[in-house]
N, C-alpha and C positions, 0 to 999 in steps of 0.2 A: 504494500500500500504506500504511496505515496505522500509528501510530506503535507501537497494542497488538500487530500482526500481526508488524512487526519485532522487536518485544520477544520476542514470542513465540517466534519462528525462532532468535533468539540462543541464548536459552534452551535451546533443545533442541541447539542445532547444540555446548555447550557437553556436554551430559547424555552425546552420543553419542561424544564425545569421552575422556568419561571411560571410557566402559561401553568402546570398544577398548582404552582403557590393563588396566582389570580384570582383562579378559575373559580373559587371558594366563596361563594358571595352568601352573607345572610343579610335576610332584608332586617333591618332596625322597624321596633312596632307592629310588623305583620305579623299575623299568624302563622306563614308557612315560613320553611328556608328554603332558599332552592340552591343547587351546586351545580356546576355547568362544568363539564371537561370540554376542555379545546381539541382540537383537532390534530391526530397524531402521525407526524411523519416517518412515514418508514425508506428508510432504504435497501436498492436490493440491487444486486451486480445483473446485468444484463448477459444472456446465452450468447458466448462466444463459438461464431461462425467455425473457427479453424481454432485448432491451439496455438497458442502462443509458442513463439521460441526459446527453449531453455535458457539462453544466452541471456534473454532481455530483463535488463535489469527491475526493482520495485519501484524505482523512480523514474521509469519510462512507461508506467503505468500511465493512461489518460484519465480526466474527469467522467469523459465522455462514456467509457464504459460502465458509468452507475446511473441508472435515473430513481424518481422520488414519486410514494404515494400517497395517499392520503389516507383514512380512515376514520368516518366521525362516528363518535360514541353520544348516546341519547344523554340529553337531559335528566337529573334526576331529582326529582321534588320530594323533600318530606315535609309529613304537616304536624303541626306543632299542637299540643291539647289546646284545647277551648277557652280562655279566658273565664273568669271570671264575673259573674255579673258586674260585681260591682269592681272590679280594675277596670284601674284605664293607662294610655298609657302617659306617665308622667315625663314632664319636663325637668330640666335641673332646678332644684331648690331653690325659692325666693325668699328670703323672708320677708311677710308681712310685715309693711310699713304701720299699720296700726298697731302692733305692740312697743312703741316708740311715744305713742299720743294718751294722752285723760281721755278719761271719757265716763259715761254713766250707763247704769243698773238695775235693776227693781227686781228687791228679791222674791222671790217666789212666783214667778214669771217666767212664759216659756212664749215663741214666737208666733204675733197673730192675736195674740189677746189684746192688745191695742186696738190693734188695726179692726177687729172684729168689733169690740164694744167702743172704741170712742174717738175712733180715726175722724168720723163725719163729726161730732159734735165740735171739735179741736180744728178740724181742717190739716190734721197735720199726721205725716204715717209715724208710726213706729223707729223708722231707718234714718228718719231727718234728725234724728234726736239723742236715740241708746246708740250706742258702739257696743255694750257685753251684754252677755244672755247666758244664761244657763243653759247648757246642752246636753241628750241624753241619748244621742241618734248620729247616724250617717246622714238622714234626712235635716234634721237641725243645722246642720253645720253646711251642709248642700245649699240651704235655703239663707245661710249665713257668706255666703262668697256670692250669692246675687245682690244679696244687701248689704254689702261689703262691712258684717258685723267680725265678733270674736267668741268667741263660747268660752266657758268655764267649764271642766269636769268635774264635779261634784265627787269628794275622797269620800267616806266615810269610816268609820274606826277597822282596821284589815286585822286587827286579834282576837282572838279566843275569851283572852283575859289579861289581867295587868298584872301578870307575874311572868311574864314569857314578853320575848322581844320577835320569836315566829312567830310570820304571817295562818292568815287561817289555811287549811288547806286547798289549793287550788286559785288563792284568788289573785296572786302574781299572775299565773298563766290569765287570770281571767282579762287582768288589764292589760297584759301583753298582745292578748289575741284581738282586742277591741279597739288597742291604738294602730294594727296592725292593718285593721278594714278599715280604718279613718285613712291611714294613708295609702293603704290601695284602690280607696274610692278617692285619691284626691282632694279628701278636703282636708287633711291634716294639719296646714297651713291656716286656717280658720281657727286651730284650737289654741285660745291665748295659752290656755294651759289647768293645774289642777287645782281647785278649792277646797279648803276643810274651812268647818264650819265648826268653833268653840268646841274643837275635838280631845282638848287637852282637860276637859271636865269630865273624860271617859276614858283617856290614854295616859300613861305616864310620861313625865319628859324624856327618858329613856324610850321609849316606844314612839313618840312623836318624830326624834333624831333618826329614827331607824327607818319608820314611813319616810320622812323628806326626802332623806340619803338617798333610801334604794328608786323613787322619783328621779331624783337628780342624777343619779346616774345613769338611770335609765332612757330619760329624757332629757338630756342638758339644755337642748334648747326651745323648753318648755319653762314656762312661769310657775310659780308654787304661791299659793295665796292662803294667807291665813289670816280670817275672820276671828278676833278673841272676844271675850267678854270681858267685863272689867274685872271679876275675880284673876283671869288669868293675866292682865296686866299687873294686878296687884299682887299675885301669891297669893293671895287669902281666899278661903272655902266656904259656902253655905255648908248645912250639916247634913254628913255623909258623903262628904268630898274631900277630895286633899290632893291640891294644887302645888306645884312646889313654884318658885318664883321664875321668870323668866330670864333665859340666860344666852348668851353669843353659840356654847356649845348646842344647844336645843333648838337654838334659831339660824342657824349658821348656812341651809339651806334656802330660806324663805327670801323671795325676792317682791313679795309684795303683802300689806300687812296691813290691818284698820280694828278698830275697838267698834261695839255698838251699845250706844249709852242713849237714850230716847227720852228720859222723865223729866228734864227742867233745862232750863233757857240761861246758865253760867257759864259765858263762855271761858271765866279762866279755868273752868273747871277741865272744858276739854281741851285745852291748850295744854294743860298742865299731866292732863293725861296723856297728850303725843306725846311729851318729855318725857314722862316714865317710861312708857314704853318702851323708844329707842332707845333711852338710855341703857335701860333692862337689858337689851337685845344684844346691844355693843355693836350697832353697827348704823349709821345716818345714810352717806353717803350711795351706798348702792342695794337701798330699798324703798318700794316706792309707798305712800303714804295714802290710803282711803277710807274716808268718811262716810257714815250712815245714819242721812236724813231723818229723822223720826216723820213718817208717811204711813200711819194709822192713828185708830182714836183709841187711845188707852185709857180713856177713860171718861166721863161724863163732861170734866171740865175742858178735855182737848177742843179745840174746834180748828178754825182754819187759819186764823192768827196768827195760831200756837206754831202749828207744821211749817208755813211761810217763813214765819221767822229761823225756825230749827235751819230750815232749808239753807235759806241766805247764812247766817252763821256756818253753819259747813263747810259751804263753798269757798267763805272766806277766809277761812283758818285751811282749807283745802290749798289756794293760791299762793298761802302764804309757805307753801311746804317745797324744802329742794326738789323733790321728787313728788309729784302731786300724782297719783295712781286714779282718783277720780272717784265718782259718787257713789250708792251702791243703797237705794232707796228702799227702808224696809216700811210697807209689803205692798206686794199686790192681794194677793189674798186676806182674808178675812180673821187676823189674829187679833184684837175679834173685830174688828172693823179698819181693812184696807183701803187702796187706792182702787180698786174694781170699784168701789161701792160709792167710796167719797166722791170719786166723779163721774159714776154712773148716770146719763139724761135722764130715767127712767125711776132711779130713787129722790128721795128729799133734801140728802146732804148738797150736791153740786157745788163743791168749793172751788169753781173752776179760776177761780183768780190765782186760785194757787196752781193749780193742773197748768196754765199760760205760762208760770214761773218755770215750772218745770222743763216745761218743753224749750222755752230762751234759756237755760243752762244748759241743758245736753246739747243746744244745736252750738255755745259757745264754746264750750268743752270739744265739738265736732271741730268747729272751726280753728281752734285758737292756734298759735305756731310753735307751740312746746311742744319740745321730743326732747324725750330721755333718752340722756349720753349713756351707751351701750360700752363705753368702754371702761365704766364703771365696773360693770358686771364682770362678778369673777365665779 
């Protein structure tokens, strides 16, 4: 064989080598893959008429006594299982510029209840107004990226008892599996992140540290909110509790935090109470700070005065905060008489002078041009 003939073979034997690496194509997002072989050259020596002369040497060999064929091989498809209802196929990760902004809340309220009883009476939807919502669904949070809200996942106590720091059994996998069809239905990015609600009036501070932790590591870039009461701001217990005080070790996870205190109109009282708290906490800087309006009648003497004022007071001690987290209106429902009812058309109360308040703070809260420095967050 000759020196052009080897060259030649090289040549190709290198070409074919590429066209298999190529050839390999998987579609991105589709259902199927398909794999395509290119077309394989063969070579083959052509029937010599007479034989050659012993004499003649390898390098007097010609090109010309080799020609070239072809042979294509089929396409070959395989199909890939089924999708999932609810996958889809994702893009790279954004995060949500609404967890950067305030914004407001009404506890006990899920999406729709506005817009259903008092959208017409207000003139005004649900969306123009709340940024968070409590969510309990794929469909919540689905309905929360058209109204470009946030949801909260509701924690509630994951032990047995308050002598053990294991979870109950099953209920990691439980939250694993439910954060897991949030973000294979895509709306993951909806979830501002997770709430407990004065859970440490049922959990030790050792079991509280261990719920946060195993959240945060879980979900790093997930929010942790913790609602307290004023005993657990203070350490101190009604009877048949026992709260131990608040501390950096126990709170050391929580990146968003508010006391709910409703009965009287002192405001150095709740000033005096963000103080203890952070102070408690040992940490200002990169935690954000939320207040809870008093928005029910608790009692014969409340009326709409009372709420207005509570209102505005919040918001203003709210403003005055590095990290202002936003409002977080208790209730909609009826413990015993909520905001459904106080500004329901249809009953007596109609305190709607304050419902209009309401709705000019959340749309300013929407509007306003705070964003929390993330580089706070550690």
């Amino acid at each position: 064989m000759n020196k052009r003939l080897k060259l030649l073979l090289a040549i190709v034997s290198i070409v074919l080598s590429m066209v298999m690496v190529l050839g390999l194509c998987a579609c991105k997002g589709g259902e199927t893959t398909v794999r395509r072989k290119k077309k394989k050259v063969v070579i083959v020596k052509k029937p010599s008429s007479s034989q050659t002369d012993d004499t003649s040497s390898e390098e007097e060999t010609e090109e010309d006594d080799y020609e070239y064929e072809e042979e294509e091989e089929e396409e070959v498809v395989e199909e890939e299982k089924p999708k999932s209802l609810y996958e889809v196929d994702l893009e790279e990760k954004v995060f949500n510029p609404l967890n950067e902004q305030m914004g407001m809340a009404i506890y006990h309220f899920y999406q729709g209840e506005w817009d259903n009883l008092l959208a017409d009476t207000f003139g005004t939807k649900e969306a123009e107004f709340l940024t968070y919502y409590r969510i309990k669904d794929i469909a919540d949070l689905r309905a929360l990226k058209e109204k470009n809200g946030l949801g909260w996942w509701l924690i509630g106590n994951p032990f047995p008892n308050r002598n053990t720091t294991e979870f109950k059994d099953g209920w990691t996998d439980s939250i694993l599996r439910q954060a897991k069809a949030y973000k294979d239905a895509g709306v993951w990015d909806q979830l501002a992140g997770f709430e407990t609600e004065e859970i440490c009036m049922a959990v030790t501070q050792e079991q509280f540290k261990t719920l946060t932790r195993w959240l945060r590591d879980n979900f790093p870039e997930k929010r942790i909110f913790a609602c307290l009461s004023m005993y657990e701001v203070r350490g101190t217990a009604p009877a048949g509790f026992t709260i131990a005080p608040m501390s950096y070790d126990t709170y050391g996870y929580i990146t968003d935090i508010g006391y709910d205190w409703y009965s009287h109109l002192d405001e150095k009282q709740y000033r005096d109470a963000v103080e203890l708290m952070l102070s408690n906490m040992g940490r200002r800087n990169n935690v954000r700070v939320w207040f809870f309006p008093t928005s029910y009648k608790f009692s014969t003497a409340t009326d709409e005065a009372f709420v207005t004022t509570h209102l505005n007071m919040m918001y203003d001690i709210l403003l005055d905060q590095k990290n202002p987290g936003g409002l977080y209106l208790y209730t909609w429902m009826d413990f015993p008489t909520g905001i459904a009812s106080l500004l329901d058309p249809n009953l007596g109360y109609q305190w709607n002078n304050w419902g209009r308040r309401i709705i000019e703070i959340g749309k300013e809260m929407r509007a306003s041009s705070y964003r929390y420095d993330y580089s706070l967050y550690n």
